[in-house]
Every structure is written in C-alpha cells, then in structure tokens.
N, C-alpha and C positions, 0 to 999 in steps of 0.2 A: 472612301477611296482605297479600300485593303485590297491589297492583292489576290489575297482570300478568294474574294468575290468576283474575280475574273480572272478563267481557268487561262484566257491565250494570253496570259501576263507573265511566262515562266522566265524569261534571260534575266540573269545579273551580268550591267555594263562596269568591269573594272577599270577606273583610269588608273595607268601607270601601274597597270597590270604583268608588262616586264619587270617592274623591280623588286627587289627583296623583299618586300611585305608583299607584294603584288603577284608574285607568283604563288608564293604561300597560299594566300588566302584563292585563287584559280584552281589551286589543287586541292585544296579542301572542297571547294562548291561543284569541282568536277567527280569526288569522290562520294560526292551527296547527289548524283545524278543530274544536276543543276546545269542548265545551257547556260553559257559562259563568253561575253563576248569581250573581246581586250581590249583599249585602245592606251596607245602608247606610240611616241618619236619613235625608240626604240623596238626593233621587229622583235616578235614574241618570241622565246628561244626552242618553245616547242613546238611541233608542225606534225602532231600527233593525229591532226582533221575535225578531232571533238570540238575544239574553241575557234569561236570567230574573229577573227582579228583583224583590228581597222588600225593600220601604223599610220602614224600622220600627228603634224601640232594639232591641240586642243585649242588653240588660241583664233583658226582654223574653223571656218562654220559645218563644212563640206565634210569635216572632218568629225565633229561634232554631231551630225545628224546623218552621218552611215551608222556612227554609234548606239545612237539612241533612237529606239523605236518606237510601234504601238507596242510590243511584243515587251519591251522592257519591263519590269515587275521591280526593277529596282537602281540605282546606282551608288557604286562604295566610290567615292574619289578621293586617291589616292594621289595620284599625277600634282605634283607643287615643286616647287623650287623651295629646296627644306633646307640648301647652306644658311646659317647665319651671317655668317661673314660674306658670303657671296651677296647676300639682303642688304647688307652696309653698302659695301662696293656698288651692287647693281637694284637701288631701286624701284628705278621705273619699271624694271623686265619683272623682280622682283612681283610690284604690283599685277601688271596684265599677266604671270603666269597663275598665280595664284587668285586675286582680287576677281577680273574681268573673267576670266575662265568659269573658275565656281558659279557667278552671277547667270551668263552664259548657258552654264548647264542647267542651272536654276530655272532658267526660263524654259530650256526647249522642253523640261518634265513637265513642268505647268502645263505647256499649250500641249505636248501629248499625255497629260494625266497620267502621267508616272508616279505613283502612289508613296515610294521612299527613296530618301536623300542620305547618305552615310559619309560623313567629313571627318580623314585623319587630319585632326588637332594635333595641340600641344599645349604642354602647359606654361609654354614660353608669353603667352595671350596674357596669363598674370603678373609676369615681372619678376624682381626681385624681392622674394619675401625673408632675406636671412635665411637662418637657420628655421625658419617657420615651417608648420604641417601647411601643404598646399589642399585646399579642398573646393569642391565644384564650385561654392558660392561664392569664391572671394571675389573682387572687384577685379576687372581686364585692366591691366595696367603695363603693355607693353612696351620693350626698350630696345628694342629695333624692328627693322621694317619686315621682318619674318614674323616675328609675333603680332604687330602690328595687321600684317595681313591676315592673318587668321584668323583676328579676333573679330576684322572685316568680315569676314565668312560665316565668322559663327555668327552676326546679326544678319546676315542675309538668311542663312537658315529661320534663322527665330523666327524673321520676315513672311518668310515664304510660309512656315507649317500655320504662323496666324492667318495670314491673307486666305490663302487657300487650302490648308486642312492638309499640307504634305505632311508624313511623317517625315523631321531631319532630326538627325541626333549628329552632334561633335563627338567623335571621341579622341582623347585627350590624351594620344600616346605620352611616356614616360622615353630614355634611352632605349632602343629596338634593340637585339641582338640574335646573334643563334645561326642556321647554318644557311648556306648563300648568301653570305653576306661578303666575298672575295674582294669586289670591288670597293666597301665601304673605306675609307679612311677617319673612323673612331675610334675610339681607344681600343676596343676590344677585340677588333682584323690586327689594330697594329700591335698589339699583344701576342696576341695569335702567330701572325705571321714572326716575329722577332722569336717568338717560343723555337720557330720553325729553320732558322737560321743559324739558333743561337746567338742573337744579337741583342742589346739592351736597348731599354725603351727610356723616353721621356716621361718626366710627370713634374705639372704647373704646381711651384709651390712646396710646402710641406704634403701635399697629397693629401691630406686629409680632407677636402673637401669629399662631400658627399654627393650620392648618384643613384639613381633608383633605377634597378637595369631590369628590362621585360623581357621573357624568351619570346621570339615571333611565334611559336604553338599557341601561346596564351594570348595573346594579340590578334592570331585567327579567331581564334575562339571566341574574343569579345566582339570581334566583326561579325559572327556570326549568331550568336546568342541576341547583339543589339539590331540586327536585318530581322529577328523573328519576333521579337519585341516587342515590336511597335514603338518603345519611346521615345518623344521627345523632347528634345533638350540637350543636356550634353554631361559627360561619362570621362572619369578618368581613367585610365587602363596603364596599370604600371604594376608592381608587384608588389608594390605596400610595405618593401623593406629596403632600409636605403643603407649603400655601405659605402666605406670609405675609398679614395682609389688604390691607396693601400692595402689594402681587405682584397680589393678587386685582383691585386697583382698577385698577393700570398696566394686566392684563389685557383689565379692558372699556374701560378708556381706548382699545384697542388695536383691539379686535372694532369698538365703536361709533363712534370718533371724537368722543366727548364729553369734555368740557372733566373734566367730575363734580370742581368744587374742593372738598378736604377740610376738615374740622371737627374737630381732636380734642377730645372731651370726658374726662370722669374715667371709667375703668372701675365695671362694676358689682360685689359682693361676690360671688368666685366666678365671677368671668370665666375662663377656663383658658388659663396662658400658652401650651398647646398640645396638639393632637389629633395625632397622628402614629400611624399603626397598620401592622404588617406583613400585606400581606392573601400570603403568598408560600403560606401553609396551607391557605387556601382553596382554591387550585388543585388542591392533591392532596386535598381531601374533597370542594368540591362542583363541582372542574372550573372552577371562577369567575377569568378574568381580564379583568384591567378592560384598552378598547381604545381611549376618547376622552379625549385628550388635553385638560387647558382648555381650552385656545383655542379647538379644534373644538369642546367645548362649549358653552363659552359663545357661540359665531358659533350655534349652532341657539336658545338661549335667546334674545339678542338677535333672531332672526329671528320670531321667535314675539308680542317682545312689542311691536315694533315692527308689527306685522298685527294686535294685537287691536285696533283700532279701525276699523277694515273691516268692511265687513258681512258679507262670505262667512267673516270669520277664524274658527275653531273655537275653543267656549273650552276 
C-alpha cells in the first residue's frame, strides 16, 4: 500500500493545519512541491491559492471526507484538544475531539486505501516517571484524560497498520516551541512576551523541575523524515536535552537582554518534577535528529515576537 506505487496519490491532508505546528509543517511540504490540503475550525491564515483548505469541525463527517480523498497519499493529524487542564475540566469533548476523531479518520483511509497515518503524541501517554529517562518502550501509564487519549490513538494506530498493512507512526512530541507561537500560553510566549514588556514571570516551585523543549524546525523535520519512512510504530521527537526552568529563564535572559525578575509561587497538583527523554531510537526508526540548540532557538523565537507588532510581521 506505498504510495510509491501510485503516482495519483500526491496530497498530504494536514489536520489542524492552522496551528503552530501546522503551519510549519504546510510550509515545509509546500516548499517541497507537495499539494497540501488543510483542514482546520480555524480558516487557514494564508490564501496564497496553492493549499486547499476545507474549514470545518473534524468531528464532522462532511467535513472529514471533503478532506480526505482518493488523491490523499498521506495524513499528519495534528488537529486535538492538547490543554491538560482543559482534559481534566472537559472530558467528554476531550474524548470525541481527539478519541472518536482519530478513529474516524482511521476509518475513512482504510476504506479509501490511504496508505499513511502520522499521530502528534506526547509523551504524557507514559505518566509520571520522576526524574526517569522516558523511552519509547516504557509501559502507557497515563494521568489524565489527555494522555489517556492518546494512548487511545496510539492502539488504534497499532490496530489499524496490523489489520490492514497502514503505515501509522505516533510521534511523541516533547515541549514545542519557536516562532508563531503568539497565541500559545506556555512558558516560553510568556517569557517572551514579559522579556517584551519588561515584566516578571512566574515559576511553579523552586524551578528546578526539568523540561525538554523542541524547536518546531526540528519537529517538521521529524514529521517529515517519519511520512518518508515508512515506519511503524511510534517516535519520540524532543531534543534529548532536558533543562531546568531556571536554565530556561537565564537562557532568554541571555537571547533578549531582559531583566524577566522571578516570582516563585506554589506548584500545582501534578506538576512533574521532570521531562527527560532519550530521542537516540528515533534516529534509527524515523532518521529524526534534533540540530537547534536552545539558544539558536530561542534567538529565532525572540526574533519573531519581538516583529509581531510591525505591520509587515507575519503571524
């Protein structure tokens, strides 16, 4: 079922192809000459003519099956309800945006022989390991209804490439970061932005908890590397160096030349003393090594959000 072998198989279907990973990766497969089709709630921000864009919920069949065709050669799904906290509060929605969706799309590739399936994970599907190296094999032990779901997904994937010979790979993003990311509220927009005010940030605890932050460049790239692949199974994509959030703030203190004076407050329930993962597997399944170092990353993030108040700035 490779796409290889059937030349009228060119479109990659991006869900949730408006957002910050999702454009990224659009404009990478539109810079690879790759027909490019979007589907996203959210209308695509660019109307350049190249991409096809189907706006509408995925929960949605009508919606679901303008997106995906004979022509499809592949789909990266992107498109989830990735708050944690919103997974606590909301999840029943939680489920059907992520659970029943994937399922959903699972099926309509099957019955049109859509040959690959690409699922952004997380490595939240494992749980709480301490201070432990996280690595592809450990057992799914998740602790709320976001990790929970995914780890749903990733046995429907499994499901799906036994049953019917798809190729589906998980991969197992790490913290995202890097430029367009305006709208996000994680630590590193509210950094960012506070660098940009001059105003002081918060941080849960003594800070020292640990984080393993990925530039979105290298996040295309393993989305890319692991669509040409073939493998499956499933892929951690992080940068394989984990630092403190303290580190994190010396960091943009560093990039930006901001003061950003700290606040410790109390952690919240379920804060994780640390993210640490070995992505060394990655390499030999989907070819994936990470190349931006923090600092160059965050010097490109800082450069981004210091321009979006310009008119020419791109959001």
């Amino acid at each position: 079922m490779s796409s290889a072998h059937d030349p009228d198989r060119t479109s990659v279907v991006v869900t949730g192809g408006s957002g910050f990973i999702g454009r990224a990766v659009v404009r990478a497969l539109r810079d690879r000459g790759v027909p490019v089709t979007v589907v996203d709630r959210v209308p695509f921000p660019d109307d350049s003519g190249d991409v096809r864009v189907v706006t509408g919920d995925l929960r949605d069949a009508a919606v679901r099956e303008e997106a995906v065709t004979r022509e499809s050669a592949g789909i990266v799904h992107l498109a989830a309800l990735t708050s944690v906290l919103k997974s606590v509060e909301l999840p029943e929605d939680t489920f059907a945006d992520n659970v029943l969706v994937t399922q959903e799309l699972l099926e309509l590739a099957r019955r049109l022989e859509v040959p690959k399936f690409l699922l952004a994970s997380t490595n939240a599907v494992i749980g709480d390991v301490g201070t432990a190296t996280i690595t592809p094999d450990l057992p799914l032990r998740p602790l709320t209804p976001y990790g929970a779901t995914k780890a749903a997904c990733e046995m429907l994937l499994s499901g799906y490439a036994g049953a019917y010979g798809m190729t589906t790979c998980a991969l197992r993003f790490t913290n995202v970061y890097g430029p367009g990311m305006s709208h996000k509220d994680s630590f590193v927009p509210r950094m960012m932005r506070a660098a940009l005010t001059g105003g002081g940030i918060k941080i849960y605890g003594d800070g020292r908890q640990r984080r393993d932050l990925v530039h979105v460049d290298d996040v295309v790239g393993a989305i890319l590397s692991a669509f040409e692949s073939g493998h499956t199974g499933r892929a951690i994509v992080g940068a394989g160096r984990s630092v403190s959030v303290l580190e994190m703030v010396e960091a943009v203190r560093e990039v930006t030349g901001a003061e950003l004076p700290v606040e410790h407050v109390e952690a919240p329930a379920g804060e994780m003393p640390a993210v640490v993962v070995d992505v060394s597997a990655s390499a030999k399944t989907i070819g994936y090594r990470p190349e931006i170092s923090l600092t160059d990353g965050l010097a490109t993030a800082w450069k981004y959000f210091s321009g979006l108040d310009r008119p020419h700035a791109t959001p």
